[in-house]
N, C-alpha and C positions, 0 to 999 in steps of 0.2 A: 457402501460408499460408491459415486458414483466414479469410471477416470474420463478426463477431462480430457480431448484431444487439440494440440494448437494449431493443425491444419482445419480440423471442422471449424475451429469457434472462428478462425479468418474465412472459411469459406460462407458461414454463417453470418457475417459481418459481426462479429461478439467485440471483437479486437477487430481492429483498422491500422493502416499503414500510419507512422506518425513519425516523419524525417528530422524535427526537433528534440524527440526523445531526450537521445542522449544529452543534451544540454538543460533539459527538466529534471533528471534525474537527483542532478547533486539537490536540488530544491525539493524534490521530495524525500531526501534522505534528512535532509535537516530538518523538514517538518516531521518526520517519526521519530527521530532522538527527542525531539521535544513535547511530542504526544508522551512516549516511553517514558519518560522525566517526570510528565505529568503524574504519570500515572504511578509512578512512585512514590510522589511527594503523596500524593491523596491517599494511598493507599496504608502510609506512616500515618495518618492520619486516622484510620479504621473506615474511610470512604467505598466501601467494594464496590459497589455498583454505578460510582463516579471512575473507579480505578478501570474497573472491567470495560467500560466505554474507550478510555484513553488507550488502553492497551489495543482494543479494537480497532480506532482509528492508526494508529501508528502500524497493526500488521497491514491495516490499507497501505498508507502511505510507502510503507516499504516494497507492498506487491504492487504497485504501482509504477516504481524505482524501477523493476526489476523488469517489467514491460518496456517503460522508455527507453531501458538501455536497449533492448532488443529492438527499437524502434516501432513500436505499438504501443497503442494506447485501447483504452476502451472504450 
């Protein structure tokens, strides 16, 4: 596995500076409880490959969160 450095990926432009971050943040936390939720209900459902999508999306949205708070985006 690869490790990922967060000076290269900003010197790379990977991540960019993003001064709103933190105010996007609580907005993509509530779009991952709700992917997360998603993907519960589907998953009670015997959905896996509808589940596994929702699950995916929502680890987005959470690592996304976790960038704005730091004030970066991608």
């Amino acid at each position: 596995m690869n490790q990922y450095n967060i000076q290269e990926a900003i010197t790379k432009r990977r991540i960019i500076p993003f001064s709103d971050g933190p105010k996007s943040a609580t907005k993509e936390l509530k779009t991952a409880k709700e992917d997360l939720q998603d993907a519960k209900d589907v998953l009670a459902l015997g959905k896996f490959k509808l589940a596994t999508g929702s699950a995916y999306y929502a680890i987005f949205h959470v690592s996304r969160a976790l960038l704005y708070k730091k004030k970066y985006r991608e």
